[in-house]
C-alpha positions in Angstrom: 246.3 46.9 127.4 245.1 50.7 127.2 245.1 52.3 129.8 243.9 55.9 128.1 240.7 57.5 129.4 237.7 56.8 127.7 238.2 60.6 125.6 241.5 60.0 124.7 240.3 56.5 123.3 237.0 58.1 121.2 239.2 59.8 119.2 241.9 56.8 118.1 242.5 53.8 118.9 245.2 51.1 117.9 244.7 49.2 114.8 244.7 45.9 116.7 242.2 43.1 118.4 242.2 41.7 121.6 242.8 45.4 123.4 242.1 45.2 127.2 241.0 48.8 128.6 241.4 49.7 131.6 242.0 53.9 131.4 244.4 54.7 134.0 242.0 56.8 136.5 240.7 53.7 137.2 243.6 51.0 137.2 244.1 50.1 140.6 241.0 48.6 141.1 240.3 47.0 137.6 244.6 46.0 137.5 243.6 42.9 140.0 241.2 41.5 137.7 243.6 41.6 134.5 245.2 38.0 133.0 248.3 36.6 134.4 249.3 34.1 131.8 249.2 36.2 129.1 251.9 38.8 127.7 250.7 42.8 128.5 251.6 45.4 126.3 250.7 48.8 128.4 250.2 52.1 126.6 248.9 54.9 126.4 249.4 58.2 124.8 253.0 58.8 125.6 254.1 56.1 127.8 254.0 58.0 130.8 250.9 56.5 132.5 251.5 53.2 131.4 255.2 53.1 132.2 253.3 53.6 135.8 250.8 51.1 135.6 253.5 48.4 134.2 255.7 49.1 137.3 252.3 48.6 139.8 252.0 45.8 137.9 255.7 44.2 138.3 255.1 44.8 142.0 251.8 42.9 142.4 253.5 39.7 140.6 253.0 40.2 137.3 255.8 38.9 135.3 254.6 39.5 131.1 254.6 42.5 131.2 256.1 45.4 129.1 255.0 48.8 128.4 255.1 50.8 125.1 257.2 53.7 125.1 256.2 56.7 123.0 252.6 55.1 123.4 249.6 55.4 120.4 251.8 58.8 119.4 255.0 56.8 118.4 252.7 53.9 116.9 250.6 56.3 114.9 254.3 58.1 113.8 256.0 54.7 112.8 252.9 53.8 110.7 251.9 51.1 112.7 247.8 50.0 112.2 245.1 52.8 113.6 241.8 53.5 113.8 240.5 57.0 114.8 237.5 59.0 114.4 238.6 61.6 111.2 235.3 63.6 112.4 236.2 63.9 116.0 239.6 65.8 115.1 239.9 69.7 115.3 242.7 71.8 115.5 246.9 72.4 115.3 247.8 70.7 118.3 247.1 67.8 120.2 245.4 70.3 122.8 242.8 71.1 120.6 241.9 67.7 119.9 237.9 67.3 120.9 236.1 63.8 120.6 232.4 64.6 119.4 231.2 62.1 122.2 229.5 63.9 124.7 230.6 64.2 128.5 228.4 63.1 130.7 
């Protein structure tokens, strides 16, 4: 599960199938609705957010869970599968990253 905010996922995205969103601004009232028979993988960019969002979710009763530390910037590092938007990508640092999808 990613729980990145919809600008943070426009510009890459794990390489995988079966991702459940659910961007962390908006967690506690979507987290009541997610799967409990199913193992949950939480991450985001760096594992801080969803190191938060697996704890809320231990404490609600949720038992398969685990979150991914380092998040999509370890996973991207170790070589692991990605998709991102080459286009959307200007910039040195990560703070100059811009998705070309408007805000609205």
């Amino acid at each position: 599960m990613d729980v990145r905010e919809e600008f943070e996922v426009a510009i890459k995205v794990f390489g995988l199938t079966d991702i459940l969103y659910c961007p962390f601004d908006s967690f506690e009232v979507l987290s009541g609705t997610l799967p409990r028979e199913v193992p949950l993988i939480i991450a985001d960019s760096v594992g801080i957010h969803s190191k938060e969002a697996a704890r809320k979710l231990l404490e609600n009763g949720y038992t398969l869970i685990a979150n991914l530390a380092g998040g999509i910037a370890d996973w991207e590092r170790d070589g692991l599968p990605m998709c991102r938007d080459v286009e959307s990508m200007q910039g040195q640092c990560p703070c100059m990253i811009k998705s070309r999808i408007p805000k609205m």
